[in-house]
Every structure is written in C-alpha cells, then in structure tokens.
C-alpha positions in Angstrom: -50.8 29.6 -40.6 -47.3 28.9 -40.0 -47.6 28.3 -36.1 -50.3 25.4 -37.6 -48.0 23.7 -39.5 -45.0 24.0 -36.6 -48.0 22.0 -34.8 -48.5 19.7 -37.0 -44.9 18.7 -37.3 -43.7 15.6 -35.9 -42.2 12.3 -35.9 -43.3 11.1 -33.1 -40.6 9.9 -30.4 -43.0 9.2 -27.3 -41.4 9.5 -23.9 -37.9 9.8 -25.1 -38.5 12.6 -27.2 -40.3 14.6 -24.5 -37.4 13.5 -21.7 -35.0 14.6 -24.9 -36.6 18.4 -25.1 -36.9 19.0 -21.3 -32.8 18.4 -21.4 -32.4 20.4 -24.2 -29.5 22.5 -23.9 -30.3 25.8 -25.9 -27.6 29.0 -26.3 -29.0 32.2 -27.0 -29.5 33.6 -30.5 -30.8 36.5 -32.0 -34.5 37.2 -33.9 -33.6 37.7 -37.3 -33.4 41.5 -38.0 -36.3 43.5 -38.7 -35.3 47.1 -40.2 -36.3 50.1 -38.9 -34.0 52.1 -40.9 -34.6 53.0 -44.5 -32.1 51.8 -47.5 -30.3 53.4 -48.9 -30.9 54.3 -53.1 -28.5 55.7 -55.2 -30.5 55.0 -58.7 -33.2 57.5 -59.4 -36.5 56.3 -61.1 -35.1 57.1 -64.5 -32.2 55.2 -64.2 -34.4 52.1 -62.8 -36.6 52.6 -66.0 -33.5 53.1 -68.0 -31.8 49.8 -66.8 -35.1 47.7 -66.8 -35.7 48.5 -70.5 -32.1 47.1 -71.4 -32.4 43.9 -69.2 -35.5 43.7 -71.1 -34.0 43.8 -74.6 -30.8 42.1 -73.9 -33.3 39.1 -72.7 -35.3 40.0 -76.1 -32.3 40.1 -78.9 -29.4 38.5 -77.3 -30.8 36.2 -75.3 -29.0 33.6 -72.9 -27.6 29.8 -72.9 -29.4 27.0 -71.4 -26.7 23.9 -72.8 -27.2 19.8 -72.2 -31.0 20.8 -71.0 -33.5 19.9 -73.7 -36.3 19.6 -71.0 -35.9 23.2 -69.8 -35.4 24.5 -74.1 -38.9 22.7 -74.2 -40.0 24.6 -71.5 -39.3 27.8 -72.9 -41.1 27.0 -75.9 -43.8 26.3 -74.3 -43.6 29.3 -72.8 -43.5 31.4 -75.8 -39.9 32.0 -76.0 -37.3 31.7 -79.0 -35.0 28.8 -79.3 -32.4 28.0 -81.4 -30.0 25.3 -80.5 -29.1 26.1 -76.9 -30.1 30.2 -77.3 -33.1 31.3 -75.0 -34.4 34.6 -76.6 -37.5 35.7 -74.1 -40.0 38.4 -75.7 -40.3 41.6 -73.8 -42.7 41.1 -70.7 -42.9 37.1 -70.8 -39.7 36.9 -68.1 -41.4 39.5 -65.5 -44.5 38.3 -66.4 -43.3 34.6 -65.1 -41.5 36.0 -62.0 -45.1 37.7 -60.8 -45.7 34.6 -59.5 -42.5 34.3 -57.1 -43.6 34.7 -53.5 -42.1 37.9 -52.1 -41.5 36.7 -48.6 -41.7 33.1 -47.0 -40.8 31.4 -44.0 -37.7 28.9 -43.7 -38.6 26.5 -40.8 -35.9 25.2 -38.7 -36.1 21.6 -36.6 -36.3 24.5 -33.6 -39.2 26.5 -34.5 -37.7 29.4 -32.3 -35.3 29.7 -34.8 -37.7 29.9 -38.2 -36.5 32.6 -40.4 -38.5 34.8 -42.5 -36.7 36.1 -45.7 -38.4 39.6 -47.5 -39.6 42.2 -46.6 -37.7 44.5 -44.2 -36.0 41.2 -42.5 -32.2 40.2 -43.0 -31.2 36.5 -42.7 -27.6 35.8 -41.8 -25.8 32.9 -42.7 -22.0 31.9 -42.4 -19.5 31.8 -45.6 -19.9 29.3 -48.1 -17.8 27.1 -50.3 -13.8 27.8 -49.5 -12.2 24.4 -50.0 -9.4 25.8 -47.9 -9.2 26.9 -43.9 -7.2 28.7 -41.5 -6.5 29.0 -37.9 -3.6 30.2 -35.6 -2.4 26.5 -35.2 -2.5 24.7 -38.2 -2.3 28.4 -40.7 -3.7 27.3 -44.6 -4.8 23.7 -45.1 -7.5 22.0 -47.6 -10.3 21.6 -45.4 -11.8 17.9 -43.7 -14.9 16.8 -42.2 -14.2 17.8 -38.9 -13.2 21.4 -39.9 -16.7 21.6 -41.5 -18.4 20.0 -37.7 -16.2 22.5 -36.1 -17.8 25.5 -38.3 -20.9 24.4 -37.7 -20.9 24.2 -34.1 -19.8 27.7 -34.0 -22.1 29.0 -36.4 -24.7 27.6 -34.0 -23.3 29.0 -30.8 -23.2 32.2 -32.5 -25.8 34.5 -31.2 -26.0 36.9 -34.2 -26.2 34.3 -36.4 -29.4 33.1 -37.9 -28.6 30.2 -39.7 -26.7 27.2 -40.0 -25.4 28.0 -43.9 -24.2 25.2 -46.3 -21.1 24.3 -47.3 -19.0 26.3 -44.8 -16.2 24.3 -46.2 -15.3 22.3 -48.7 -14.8 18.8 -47.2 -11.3 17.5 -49.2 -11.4 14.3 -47.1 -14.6 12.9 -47.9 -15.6 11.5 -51.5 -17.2 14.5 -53.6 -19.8 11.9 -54.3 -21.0 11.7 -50.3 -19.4 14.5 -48.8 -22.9 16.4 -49.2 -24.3 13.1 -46.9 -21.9 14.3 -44.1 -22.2 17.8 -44.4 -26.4 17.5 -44.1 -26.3 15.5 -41.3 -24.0 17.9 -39.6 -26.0 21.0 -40.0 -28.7 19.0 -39.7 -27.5 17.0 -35.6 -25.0 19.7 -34.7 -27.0 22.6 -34.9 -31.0 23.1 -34.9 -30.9 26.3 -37.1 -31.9 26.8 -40.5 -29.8 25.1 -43.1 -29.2 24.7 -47.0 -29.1 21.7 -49.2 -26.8 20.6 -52.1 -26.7 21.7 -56.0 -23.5 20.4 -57.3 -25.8 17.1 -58.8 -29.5 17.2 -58.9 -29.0 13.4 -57.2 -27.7 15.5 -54.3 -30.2 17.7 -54.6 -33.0 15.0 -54.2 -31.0 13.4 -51.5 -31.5 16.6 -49.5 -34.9 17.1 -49.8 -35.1 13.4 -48.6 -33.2 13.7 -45.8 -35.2 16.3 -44.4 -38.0 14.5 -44.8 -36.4 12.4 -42.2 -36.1 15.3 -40.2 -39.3 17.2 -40.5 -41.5 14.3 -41.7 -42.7 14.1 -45.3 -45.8 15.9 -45.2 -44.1 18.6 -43.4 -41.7 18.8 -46.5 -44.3 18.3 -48.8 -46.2 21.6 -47.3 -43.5 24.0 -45.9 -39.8 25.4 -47.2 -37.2 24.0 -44.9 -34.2 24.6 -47.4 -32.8 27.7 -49.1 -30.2 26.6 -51.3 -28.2 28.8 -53.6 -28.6 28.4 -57.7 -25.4 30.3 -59.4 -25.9 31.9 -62.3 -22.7 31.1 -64.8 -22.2 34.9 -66.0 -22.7 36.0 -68.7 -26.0 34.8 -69.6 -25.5 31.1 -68.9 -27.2 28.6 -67.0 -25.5 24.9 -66.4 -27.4 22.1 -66.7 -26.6 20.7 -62.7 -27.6 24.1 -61.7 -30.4 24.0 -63.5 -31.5 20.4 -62.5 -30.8 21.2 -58.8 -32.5 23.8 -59.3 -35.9 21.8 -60.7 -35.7 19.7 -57.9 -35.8 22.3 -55.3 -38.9 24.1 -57.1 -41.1 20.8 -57.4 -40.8 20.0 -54.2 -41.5 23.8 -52.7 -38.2 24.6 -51.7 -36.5 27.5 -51.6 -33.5 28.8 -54.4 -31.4 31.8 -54.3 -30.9 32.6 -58.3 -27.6 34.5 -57.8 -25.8 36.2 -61.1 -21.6 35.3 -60.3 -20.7 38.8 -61.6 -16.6 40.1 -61.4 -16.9 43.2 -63.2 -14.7 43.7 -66.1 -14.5 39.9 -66.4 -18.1 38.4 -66.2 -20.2 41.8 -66.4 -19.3 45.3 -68.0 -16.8 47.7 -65.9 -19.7 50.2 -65.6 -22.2 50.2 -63.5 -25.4 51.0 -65.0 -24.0 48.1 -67.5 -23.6 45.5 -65.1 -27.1 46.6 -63.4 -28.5 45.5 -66.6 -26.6 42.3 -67.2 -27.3 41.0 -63.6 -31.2 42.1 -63.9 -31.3 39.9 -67.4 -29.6 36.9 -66.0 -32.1 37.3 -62.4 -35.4 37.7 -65.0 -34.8 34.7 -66.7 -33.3 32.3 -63.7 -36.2 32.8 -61.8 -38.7 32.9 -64.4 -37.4 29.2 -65.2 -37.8 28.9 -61.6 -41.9 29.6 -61.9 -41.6 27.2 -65.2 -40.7 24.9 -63.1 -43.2 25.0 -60.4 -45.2 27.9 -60.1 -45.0 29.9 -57.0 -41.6 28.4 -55.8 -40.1 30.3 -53.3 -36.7 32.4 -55.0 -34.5 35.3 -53.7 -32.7 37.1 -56.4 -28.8 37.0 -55.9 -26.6 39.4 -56.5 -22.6 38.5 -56.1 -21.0 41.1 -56.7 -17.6 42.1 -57.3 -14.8 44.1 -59.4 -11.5 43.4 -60.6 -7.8 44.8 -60.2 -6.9 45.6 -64.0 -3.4 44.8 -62.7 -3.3 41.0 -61.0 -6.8 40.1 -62.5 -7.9 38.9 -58.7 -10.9 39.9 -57.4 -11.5 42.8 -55.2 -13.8 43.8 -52.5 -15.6 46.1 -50.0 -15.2 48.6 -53.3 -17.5 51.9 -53.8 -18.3 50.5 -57.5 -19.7 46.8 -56.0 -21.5 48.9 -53.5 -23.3 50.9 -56.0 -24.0 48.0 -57.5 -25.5 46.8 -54.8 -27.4 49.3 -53.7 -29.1 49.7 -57.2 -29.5 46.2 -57.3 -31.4 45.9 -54.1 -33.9 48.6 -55.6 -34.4 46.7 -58.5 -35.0 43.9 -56.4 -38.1 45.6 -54.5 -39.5 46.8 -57.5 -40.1 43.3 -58.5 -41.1 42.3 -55.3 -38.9 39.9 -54.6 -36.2 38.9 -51.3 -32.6 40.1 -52.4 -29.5 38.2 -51.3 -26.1 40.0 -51.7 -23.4 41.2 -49.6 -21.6 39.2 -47.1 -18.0 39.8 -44.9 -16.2 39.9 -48.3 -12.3 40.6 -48.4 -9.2 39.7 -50.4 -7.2 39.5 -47.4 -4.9 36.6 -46.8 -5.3 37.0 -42.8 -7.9 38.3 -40.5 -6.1 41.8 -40.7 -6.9 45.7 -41.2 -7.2 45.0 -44.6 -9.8 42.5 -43.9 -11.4 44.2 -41.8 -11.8 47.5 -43.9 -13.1 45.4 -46.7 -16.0 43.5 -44.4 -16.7 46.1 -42.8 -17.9 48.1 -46.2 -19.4 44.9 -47.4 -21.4 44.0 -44.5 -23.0 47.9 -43.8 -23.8 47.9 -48.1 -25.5 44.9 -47.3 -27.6 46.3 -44.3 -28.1 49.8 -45.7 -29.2 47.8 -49.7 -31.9 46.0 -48.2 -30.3 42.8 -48.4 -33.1 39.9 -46.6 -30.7 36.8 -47.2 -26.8 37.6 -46.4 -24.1 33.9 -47.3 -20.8 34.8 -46.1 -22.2 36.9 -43.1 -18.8 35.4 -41.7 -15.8 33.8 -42.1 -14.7 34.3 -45.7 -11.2 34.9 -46.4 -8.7 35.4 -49.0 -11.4 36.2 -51.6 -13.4 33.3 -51.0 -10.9 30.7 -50.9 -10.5 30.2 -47.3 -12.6 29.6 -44.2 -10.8 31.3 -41.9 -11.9 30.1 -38.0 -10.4 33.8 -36.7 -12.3 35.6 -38.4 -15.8 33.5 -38.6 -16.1 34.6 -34.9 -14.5 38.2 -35.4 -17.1 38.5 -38.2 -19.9 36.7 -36.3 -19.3 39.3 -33.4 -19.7 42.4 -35.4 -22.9 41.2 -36.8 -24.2 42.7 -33.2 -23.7 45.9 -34.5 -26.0 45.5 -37.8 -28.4 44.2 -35.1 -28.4 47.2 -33.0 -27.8 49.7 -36.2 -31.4 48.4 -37.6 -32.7 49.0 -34.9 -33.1 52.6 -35.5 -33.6 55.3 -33.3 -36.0 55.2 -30.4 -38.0 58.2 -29.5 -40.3 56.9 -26.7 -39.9 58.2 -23.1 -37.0 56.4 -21.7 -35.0 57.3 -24.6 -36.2 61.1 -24.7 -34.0 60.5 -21.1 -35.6 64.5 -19.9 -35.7 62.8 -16.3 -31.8 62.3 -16.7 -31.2 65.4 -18.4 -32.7 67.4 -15.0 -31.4 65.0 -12.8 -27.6 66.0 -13.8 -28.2 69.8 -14.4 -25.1 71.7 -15.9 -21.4 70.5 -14.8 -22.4 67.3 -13.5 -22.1 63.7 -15.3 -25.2 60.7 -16.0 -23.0 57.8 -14.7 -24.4 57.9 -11.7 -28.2 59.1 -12.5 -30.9 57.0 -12.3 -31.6 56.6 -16.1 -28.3 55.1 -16.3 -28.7 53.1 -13.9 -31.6 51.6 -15.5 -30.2 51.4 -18.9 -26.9 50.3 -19.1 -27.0 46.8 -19.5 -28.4 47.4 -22.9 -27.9 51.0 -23.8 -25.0 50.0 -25.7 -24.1 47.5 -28.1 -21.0 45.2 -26.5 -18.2 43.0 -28.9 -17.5 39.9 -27.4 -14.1 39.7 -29.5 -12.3 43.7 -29.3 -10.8 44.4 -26.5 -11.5 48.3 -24.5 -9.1 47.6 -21.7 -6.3 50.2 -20.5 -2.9 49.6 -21.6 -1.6 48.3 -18.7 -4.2 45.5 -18.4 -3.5 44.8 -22.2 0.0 44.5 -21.8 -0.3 42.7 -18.3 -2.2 40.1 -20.6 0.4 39.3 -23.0 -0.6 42.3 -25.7 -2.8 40.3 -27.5 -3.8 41.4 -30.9 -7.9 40.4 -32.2 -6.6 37.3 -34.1 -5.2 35.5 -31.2 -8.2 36.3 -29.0 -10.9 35.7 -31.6 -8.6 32.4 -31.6 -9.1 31.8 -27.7 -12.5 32.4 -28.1 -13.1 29.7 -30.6 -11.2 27.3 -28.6 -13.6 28.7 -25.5 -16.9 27.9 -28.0 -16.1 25.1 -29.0 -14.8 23.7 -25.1 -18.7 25.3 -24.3 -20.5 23.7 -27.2 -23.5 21.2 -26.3 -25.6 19.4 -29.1 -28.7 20.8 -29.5 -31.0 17.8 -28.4 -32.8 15.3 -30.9 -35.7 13.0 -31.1 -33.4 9.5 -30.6 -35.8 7.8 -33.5 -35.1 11.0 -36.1 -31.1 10.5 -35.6 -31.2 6.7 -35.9 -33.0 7.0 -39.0 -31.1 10.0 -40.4 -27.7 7.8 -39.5 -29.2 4.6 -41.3 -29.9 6.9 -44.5 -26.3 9.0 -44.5 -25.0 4.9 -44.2 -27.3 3.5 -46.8 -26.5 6.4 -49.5 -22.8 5.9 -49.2 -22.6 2.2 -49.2 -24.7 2.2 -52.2 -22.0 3.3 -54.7 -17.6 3.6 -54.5 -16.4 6.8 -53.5 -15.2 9.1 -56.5 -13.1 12.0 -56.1 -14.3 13.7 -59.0 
C-alpha cells in the first residue's frame, strides 16, 4: 500500500523534472534501525499493574488542566468526562479506551521515498536536536543562533549517514521574525535536504501553514492521504495542556499528521523525585494527550513522549545521562508497548557547556537507554548542548558519528556460517594469527564498525598532526561537510511555488518579535 501511494505522488514537472532526478546528487544514508536485540525491562508486571492503576486514578480524581480551550472542554464532555471550569477529570477506562484507536506504527514519507521512515514497532527513527536558541562552534564559541546557522545544521543533518531525518527546529532562528521564522526554517528542511522533516506548534496558524506547504511539496492529495510530518506536542507538566499546543495539535490530527504527545518532566520540579511516582504522572499526562488526540480525529497517528530528566537539589539545573532518568525510561518504554503505541524518548542529552568528557559520558548513557528502552522516534539524536540550550556544530557531528554504533549494536549477533568463522578457526590452528586468513580477508571491510570523527592513530602520527583533540577535528570535519555538500535536487516547478508561498506568507503581515 505505501509503495502505491509513493506512486501516485507527484506534481508533475515534465522534462525538467526527469533531467532534475537523473542529476540528482544523493550521499549515502542509513535504513532506519530495525532491532534485533531485546529491550531492556526493569519494571516487573506488578509494578506495570501497580503504576497503570494510579495513572488511572490520578486521571479519575485529580484530573488535569486544559485553560483558554472551550472547544476541547466541550470535547471532553462529550466524551463522557468531568469538567469543571478548566479541570478535565477522565473516568477510569474512557482515556485508554480513546487511545485504542492510535495507530501503533505508521510510515513518515519523505520527498525521497528511499528515505521514508517507519516509526513502531522494533524500528528507531533518528533525528537531530531541537529547539536551542543558542549555538556554538570553534570560531565563533556561544552566540544566539540566525538563519544561516539553522541552513548550516540542516545540511549536515542531511549529509549525515546515520541520521534518518531532517528534525525541526534545530535552532532557534534569533534573526528572523518569530512570526515567519517557521516559513524559513520549512523551506530549508524542506530544499536543503530530502529527508523526513517536522512542522511547527508554537501557533496553530503555523501549524496550518505547514501542512500547506507540504502540500506544495507532496501535492494535496498526497497530504490529504499519507503522514509526511511528525511534529512534537509538549505536555506542560504537571497535568497541563496549553491552548497553542493543543490547537497545533488539532491541526495536525485533522489533517492525518503525525504528533509526538511528550510529558516535559524534571523530576523533583515537574514530576515526583521517585520513580515509580513519576512513571505514573507521565503515564496520566500521555493517556489523556493522546486520547484528545483520537477526540480530535480518530486514528491520528501519535508516539507517546517521554522527556525525561532529574534535577541537582543544589543549583536546581537540570541533569542528565543519570541511572534514575534511565529507569525512567526504561519503564516508560514498557508501558509504552503495553499500549501499543511508538515511544519517543532519549536523545544525546548532557549538561555540558562543551563537547567534552563530561558530554560525552552523559550522551553516551542517554543514547544506549534510548536503544536498549525501545525508543522508535529519538529528537536530539545529536547536537544538544549545555542542557538543551545550545546547538553545538562539534558535537552534532561527534554525536551523529556515534549513532553508527547503535546501528551496528541493534544489529545483534549473527550466527550464520560466515560468522560461525570454523573455516578461519582451522585455517590459523594454535599460535598463529587471522589477519591474514581468508575469512578476514573477506570480511573486513565491514566486520567492524568504523568512527569517522575519533582518531586510532599512533602517537607519533598524532602528534606529527598537530595533537588534535575530537573537538577540533569533529570541527574540520564540519567544515569538510559542508565544503562537500550538494542540494538534493528538486522538481524546478515545486521550488518556484514553494518560494512564491514562503514570499506571500511573509509579506502578508509586519514582522513581530514576540
């Protein structure tokens, strides 16, 4: 069914757009990972019971906050919910019993169709970090971030081969009105890469422009039939959902697109310091986002979010890559599959103000809780610094390289012939070594898993080389990207018309910075 629809997509284009895709210049990225490792469960089916039954009743007797949206307080009473003034109080049952009809996979189409993602299951989706309005690099160290930061981010998320998508709002724009900066930023993922991309929430407007936008893309009936955006849907915890959320939110589900409805949980600030406690706040808070979701259209496609971090008692900043958010995580995850549902968490979290050892320790727990959890949709796969706040250009391709490694981890363990390797194993015999045999031989150019970033040379070449540490040559090999990058080609009608839109939008009201 899906390779129909990619069929049926078009604009047209004629000659040009046939000359266009023969010259196509395309770089090399991965399949989006399929499992074949089991996750990793640290709640046993008491505790899930345990934990379910109190999301259940704090839905029931607390309840949460839907403010400034009398259309979705209707909608719950409809439903069969409580209201009073802004207070949603949702019987036992009625919020699971809504979120039954959440898809538990789909497919996000890309303008490539090589590079279609499909999110559930045993797949994980990576996509670059999202919302910093600062950035860093070598040269210019911490700035507020512009336009042609944001370009610069995206070309490299596309050049990135372990990378699976384009991401949103890699940065936040400073330079561009906050009113059209969203304009800019769509058209960029949207010319300068040909991977899967998300739309805009901060004003259901926005949200509406996105959707129309990519109907210049994909074509309108495309749209109308087929999820091209995942867009993520925060959850202000505890227990309250904004009305822009909310209203970017409807506008995603009526017109089939896809919404991650992701809990913002700091533990001891937004969420309980225990575990089991903030388990049961975030499940409460995912029950009743995405049953609105199904109130709003039925069978929109949702992944349940999970952001998840703890606190230092001492500063109050947030902290990261800790055992309690990956216990969270993990549990979280399970209670994800038990509704059926995709699960986004996770990401190459850190407080770090550089790419450093503390950086990397931190990312490095965060991004194997997020494989081993059974994450399917992973923002901030790379890039995020300084707990969130920066976009750091080192480390997005530090990051992005290491992402090879959840590849080949997933993978699991192959026990066919060639990798039983008995043929090398008599070939060598006792005392002798295999770098010579003829299994090696065979194998080596992808036995192994090989950074583009680290460096494994001796001293002497090192030092012969200037000593160079990883941030300065993850910083020579962004400048070597982005020297390399090409523009994924484009139908010349499609980018006329998406250029006449972006110009239309924006000359249709001042700029506001607010």
């Amino acid at each position: 069914m899906a390779e129909a629809a990619v069929r049926k997509r078009g604009r047209g284009g004629g000659g040009a757009a046939r000359r266009a895709e023969r010259s196509a210049v395309s770089f090399e990225t991965a399949r989006f990972i399929e499992r074949n490792i089991p996750n990793f469960e640290v709640l046993t089916e008491e505790a899930l019971e345990l934990i379910e039954y109190n999301a259940e009743t704090v839905l029931e007797e607390i309840g949460v906050n839907f403010p400034d949206n009398p259309l979705a307080l209707q909608r719950w009473r409809d439903a069969g919910a409580d209201v009073d003034g802004d207070r949603v109080r949702i019987p036992r049952g009625l919020a699971r019993q809504l979120c039954a009809t959440a898809p538990s996979s789909y497919v996000q189409h890309a303008r490539n169709p090589d590079r279609n993602v499909v999110v559930g299951g045993k797949n994980l989706v990576l996509a670059p970090v999202y919302g910093p309005p600062f950035v860093r690099d070598m040269a210019g160290g911490r700035r507020y971030a512009t336009m042609e930061d944001f370009r610069k981010f995206v070309k490299l998320g596309y050049m990135s081969k372990w990378l699976h998508h384009s991401g949103g709002t890699v940065c936040e724009p400073t330079d561009v009105a906050v009113n059209k900066r969203h304009l800019d930023m769509l058209h960029a993922h949207m010319t300068l890469s040909d991977k899967p991309f998300m739309g805009s929430v901060t004003e259901p407007s926005r949200a509406r422009d996105s959707v129309e936008m990519c109907e210049v893309l994909f074509g309108k009936d495309f749209v109308a039939e087929n999820t091209v955006m995942t867009s993520l849907i925060n959850i202000n915890s505890p227990m309250t959902f904004d009305d822009v959320m909310m209203g970017a939110l409807d506008v995603y589900a009526q017109a089939n697109q896809a919404c991650i409805i992701s809990p913002f949980i700091v533990g001891g600030a937004m969420a309980p310091v225990s575990v089991a406690g903030t388990l049961t706040q975030v499940l409460a808070e995912v029950l009743a986002g995405i049953a609105y979701s199904q109130l709003c259209k039925k069978g929109a496609p949702v992944i349940m979010g999970a952001f998840v971090t703890s606190i230092d008692m001492n500063s109050g900043a947030p902290t990261f890559g800790t055992p309690e958010a990956s216990h969270i995580t993990y549990g979280a995850g399970q209670l994800a599959r038990r509704l059926g549902l995709p699960f986004r968490s996770a990401g190459s979290f850190c407080g770090s103000k550089l790419p450093d050892a503390q950086a990397a320790y931190e990312t490095a727990n965060s991004l194997n809780m997020g494989l081993l959890s059974g994450v399917n949709f992973m923002l901030h796969a790379c890039g995020w610094l300084e707990g969130g706040l920066v976009s750091s250009f080192e480390k997005f391709v530090m990051d992005a390289d290491q992402l090879g490694a959840l590849h080949h981890f997933a993978a699991g363990v192959q026990v066919d012939e060639n990798a039983q390797a008995m043929d090398a194993i008599r070939e060598v015999e006792p005392g002798g070594h295999y770098l010579g045999c003829a299994h090696t031989q065979a194998n080596f150019k992808s036995a192994f898993w090989k950074s583009d970033v680290l460096d494994y040379k001796p001293y002497e070449t090192w030092e012969d080389e200037g000593g160079r540490d990883t941030m300065t040559l993850a910083s020579r090999r962004v400048e070597k990207m982005l020297a390399d990058y090409q523009q994924p080609t484009m139908d010349p009608a499609t980018r006329e018309a998406l250029g006449a839109f972006v110009a239309t939008k924006k000359a249709a009201e001042p700029d506001s910075f607010m």
